[in-house]
N, C-alpha and C positions, 0 to 999 in steps of 0.2 A: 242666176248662177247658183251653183251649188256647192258647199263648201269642203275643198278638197280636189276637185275637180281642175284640169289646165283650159286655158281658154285662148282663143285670139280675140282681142276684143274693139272697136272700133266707139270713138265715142266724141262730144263733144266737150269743148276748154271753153269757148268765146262763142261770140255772136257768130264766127267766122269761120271759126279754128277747130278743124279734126285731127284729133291725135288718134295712134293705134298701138297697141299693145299686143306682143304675140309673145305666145308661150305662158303666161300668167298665170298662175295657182288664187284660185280664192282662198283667202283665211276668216273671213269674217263677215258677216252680212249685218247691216242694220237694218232699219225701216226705211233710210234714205239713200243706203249707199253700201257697196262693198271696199272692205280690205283685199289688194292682192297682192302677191308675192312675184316679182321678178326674177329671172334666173339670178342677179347677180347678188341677191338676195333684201335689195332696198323692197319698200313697200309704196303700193300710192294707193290712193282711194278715189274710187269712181262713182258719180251720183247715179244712183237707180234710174234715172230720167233721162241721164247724159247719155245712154248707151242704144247706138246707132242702129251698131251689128254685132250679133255673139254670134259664136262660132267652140262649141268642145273638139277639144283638139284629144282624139282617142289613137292608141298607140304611143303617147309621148314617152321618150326614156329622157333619162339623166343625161345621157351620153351628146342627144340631141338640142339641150337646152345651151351649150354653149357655141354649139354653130350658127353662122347665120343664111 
């Protein structure tokens, strides 16, 4: 991921459990893990390891992030 950039992103929680993310802005990158931005503007953080499938979502507007 690249900081700045929006993403959909698929990844894993549990031994079991895939969660997915779309629309998500990166803010932050560590060595283990990134920060991202939600449209509704909460944050979560994703393990560099945890992530399934990316996907840069090009074209995004503002206008799109609160449809679903």
């Amino acid at each position: 991921m690249k900081i700045g950039k929006i993403y959909d992103v698929a990844f894993t929680t549990g031994r079991y459990e895939i969660e997915y993310e779309r629309g998500v802005k990166c803010i932050k990158k560590t060595p283990q893990s990134y920060r991202v931005k939600r449209a509704d503007g909460t944050t979560r953080l994703i393990g560099q390891d945890c992530i399934m499938e990316l996907k840069e979502v090009v074209g995004f507007t503002s206008q799109r992030v609160g449809t679903k």
